[in-house]
matplotlib code that plots the C-alpha trace (Angstrom):
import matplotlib.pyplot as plt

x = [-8.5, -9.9, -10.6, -14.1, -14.3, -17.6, -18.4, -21.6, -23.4, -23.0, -23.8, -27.3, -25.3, -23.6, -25.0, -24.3, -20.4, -20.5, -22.1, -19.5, -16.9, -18.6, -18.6, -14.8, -14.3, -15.8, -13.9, -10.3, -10.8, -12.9, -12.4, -8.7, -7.6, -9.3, -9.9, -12.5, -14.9, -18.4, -20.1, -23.6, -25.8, -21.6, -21.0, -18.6, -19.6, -18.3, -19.1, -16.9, -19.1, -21.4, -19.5, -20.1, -16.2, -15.6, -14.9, -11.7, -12.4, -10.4, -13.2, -11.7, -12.7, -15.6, -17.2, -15.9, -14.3, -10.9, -9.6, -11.6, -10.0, -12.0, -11.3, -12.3, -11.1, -9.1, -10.8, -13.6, -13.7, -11.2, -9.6, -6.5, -7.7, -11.1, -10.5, -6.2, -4.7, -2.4, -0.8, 0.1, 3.1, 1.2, -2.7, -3.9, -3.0, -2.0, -4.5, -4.8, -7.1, -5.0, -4.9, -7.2, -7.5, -7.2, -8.7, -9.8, -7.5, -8.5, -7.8, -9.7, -6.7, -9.3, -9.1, -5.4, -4.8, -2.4, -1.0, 2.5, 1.6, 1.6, -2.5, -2.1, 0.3, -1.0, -4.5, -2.3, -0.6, -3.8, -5.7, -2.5, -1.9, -6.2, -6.0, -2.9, -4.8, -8.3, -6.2, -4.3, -7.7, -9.5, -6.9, -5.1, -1.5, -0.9, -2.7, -2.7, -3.6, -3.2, -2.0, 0.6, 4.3, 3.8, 1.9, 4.4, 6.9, 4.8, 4.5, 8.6, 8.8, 6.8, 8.9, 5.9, 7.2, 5.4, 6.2, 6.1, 3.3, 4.4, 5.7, 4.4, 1.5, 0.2, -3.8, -4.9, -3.3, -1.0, 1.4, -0.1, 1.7, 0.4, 1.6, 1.8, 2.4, 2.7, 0.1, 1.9, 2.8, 5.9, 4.5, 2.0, 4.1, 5.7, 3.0, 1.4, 1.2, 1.0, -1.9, -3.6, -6.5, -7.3, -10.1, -11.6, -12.0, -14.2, -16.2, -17.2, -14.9, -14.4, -16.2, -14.7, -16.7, -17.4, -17.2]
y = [-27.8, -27.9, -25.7, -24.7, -22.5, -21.2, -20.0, -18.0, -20.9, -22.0, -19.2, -20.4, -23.8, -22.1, -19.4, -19.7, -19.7, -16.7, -15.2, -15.8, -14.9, -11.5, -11.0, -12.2, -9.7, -7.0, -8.0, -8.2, -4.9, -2.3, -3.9, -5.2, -3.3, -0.1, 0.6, 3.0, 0.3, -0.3, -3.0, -3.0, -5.3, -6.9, -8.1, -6.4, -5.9, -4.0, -3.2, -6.2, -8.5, -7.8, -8.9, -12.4, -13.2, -16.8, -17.2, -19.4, -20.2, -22.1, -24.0, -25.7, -29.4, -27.9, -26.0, -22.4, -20.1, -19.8, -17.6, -16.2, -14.2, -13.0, -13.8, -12.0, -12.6, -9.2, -8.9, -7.1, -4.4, -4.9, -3.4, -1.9, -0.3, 1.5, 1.9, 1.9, 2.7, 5.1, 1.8, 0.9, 2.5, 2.9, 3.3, 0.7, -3.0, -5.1, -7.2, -10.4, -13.9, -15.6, -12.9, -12.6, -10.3, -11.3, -9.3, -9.5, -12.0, -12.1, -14.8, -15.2, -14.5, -15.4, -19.2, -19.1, -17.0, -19.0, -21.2, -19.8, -19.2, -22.7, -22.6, -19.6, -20.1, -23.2, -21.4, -18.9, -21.5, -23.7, -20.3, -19.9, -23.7, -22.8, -19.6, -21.3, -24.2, -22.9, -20.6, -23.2, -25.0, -22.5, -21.4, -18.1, -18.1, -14.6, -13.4, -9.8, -8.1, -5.0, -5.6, -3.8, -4.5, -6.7, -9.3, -8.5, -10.3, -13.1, -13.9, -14.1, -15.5, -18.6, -18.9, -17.2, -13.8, -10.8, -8.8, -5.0, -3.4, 0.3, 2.0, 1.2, 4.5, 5.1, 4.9, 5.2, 3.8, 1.2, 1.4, -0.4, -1.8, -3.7, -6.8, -10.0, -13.7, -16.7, -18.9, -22.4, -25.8, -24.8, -22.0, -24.3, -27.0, -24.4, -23.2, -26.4, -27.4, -31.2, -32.7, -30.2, -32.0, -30.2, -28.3, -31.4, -32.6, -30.5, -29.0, -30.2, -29.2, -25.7, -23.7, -20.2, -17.1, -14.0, -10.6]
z = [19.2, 15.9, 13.1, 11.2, 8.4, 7.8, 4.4, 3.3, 2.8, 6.0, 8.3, 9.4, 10.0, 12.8, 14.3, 18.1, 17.0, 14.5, 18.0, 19.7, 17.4, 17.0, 21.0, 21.3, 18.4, 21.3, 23.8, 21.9, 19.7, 21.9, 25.3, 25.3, 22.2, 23.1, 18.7, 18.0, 16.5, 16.5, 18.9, 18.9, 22.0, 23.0, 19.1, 16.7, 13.1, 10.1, 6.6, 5.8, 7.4, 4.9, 1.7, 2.7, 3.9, 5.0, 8.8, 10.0, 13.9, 16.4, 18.0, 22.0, 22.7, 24.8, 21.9, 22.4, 20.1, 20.9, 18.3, 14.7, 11.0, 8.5, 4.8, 1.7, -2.0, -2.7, -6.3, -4.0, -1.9, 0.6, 4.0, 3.3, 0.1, 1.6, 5.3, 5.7, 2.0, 3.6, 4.8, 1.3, -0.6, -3.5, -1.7, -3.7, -4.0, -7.0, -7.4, -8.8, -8.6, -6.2, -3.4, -0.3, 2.6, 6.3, 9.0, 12.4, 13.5, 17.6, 20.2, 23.5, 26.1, 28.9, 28.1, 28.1, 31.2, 33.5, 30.7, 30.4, 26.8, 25.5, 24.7, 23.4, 21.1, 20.3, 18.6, 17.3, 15.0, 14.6, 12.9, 10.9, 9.6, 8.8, 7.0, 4.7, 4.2, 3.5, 0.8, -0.6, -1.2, -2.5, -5.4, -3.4, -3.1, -1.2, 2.0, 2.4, 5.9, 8.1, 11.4, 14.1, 15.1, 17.7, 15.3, 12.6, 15.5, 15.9, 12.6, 12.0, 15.5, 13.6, 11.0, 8.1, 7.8, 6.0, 3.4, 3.9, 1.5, 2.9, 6.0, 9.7, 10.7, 13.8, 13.4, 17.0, 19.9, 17.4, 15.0, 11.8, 8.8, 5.7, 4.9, 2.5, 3.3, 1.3, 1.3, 0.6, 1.2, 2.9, 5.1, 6.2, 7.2, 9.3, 11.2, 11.7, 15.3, 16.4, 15.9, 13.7, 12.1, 8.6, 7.9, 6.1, 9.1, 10.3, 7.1, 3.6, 1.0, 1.2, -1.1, -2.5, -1.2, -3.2, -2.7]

ax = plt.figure().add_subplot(projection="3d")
ax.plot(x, y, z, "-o")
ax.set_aspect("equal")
plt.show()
């Protein structure tokens, strides 16, 4: 298991993966999910994709996209403030350089069927110990997200636990709350599976996206 973040720059690099990152999106948040979301010809897209976010995916020993997030620098439009503000106590959030959004954190539950969890935890972490990482190099100190309950759980369960931006809604068929998590050495070390290779591993030095 090894992590790739693609930036802007990189997209024509990688097309086959953002592909399948766009179908696994599908399958996780219309199929699984059952969110009233947009998927065009199997692929999920947004008005987000278009703000030229920086992709973090979990990419198996076979080639596959395990497991994909979406990262924008908050100092642009962002996801909580245009599409869930009623998440945050205040609607809006306070802003500053070193903050970035995370959104469409999915992993592919089909190639981890039958594992008694242990793959599937094991992409969970490595997309963490990525997101952290990637932020860390790239100058942001706080990750802001919407997400549900049961992630909120998974997240303490791990030992990086969020901070509550407002009260837990129910948009749909979930109950949604917006969060914050630190994006540090000391998170990272604690979400960092064994054997984690780091991102420059697997990329050229990140470069910082904008909005």
């Amino acid at each position: 298991m090894r992590i790739l973040t693609v930036s802007p720059d990189q997209y024509e690099r990688h097309p086959s993966l953002l592909k399948q990152m766009y179908r696994l999106r599908a399958a996780v948040f219309g199929g699984r999910l059952e969110w009233d979301i947009s998927v065009t010809e199997g692929e999920e897209r947004d008005q987000y994709d278009g703000l030229k976010p920086t992709y973090v995916l979990a990419i198996t020993g076979s080639g596959r996209v395990a497991g994909c997030v979406r990262l924008l620098p908050a100092c642009g439009p962002t996801m909580l403030e245009q599409t869930f503000p009623q998440l945050l106590e205040k609607g809006s959030l306070a802003r500053h350089p070193g903050m970035v959004e995370s959104s469409r954190f999915c992993v592919d539950t089909s190639q981890t069927a039958g594992r008694e969890g242990g793959q599937l935890h094991l992409v969970t972490r490595t997309l963490f110990a990525g997101i952290i990482e990637w932020s860390m190099a790239n100058g942001y100190s706080e990750i802001v997200t919407a997400t549900d309950l049961r992630f909120e759980r998974i997240l303490k369960r791990v030992g990086w636990p969020m901070r509550r931006l407002g009260d837990p809604v129910a948009i749909g068929n979930t109950i949604a709350i917006a969060g914050s998590l630190p994006a540090d050495r000391v998170s990272f070390e604690q979400v960092c599976p064994p054997g984690y290779r780091s991102i420059r591993q697997s990329n050229s030095a990140p470069v910082r996206s904008a909005a």
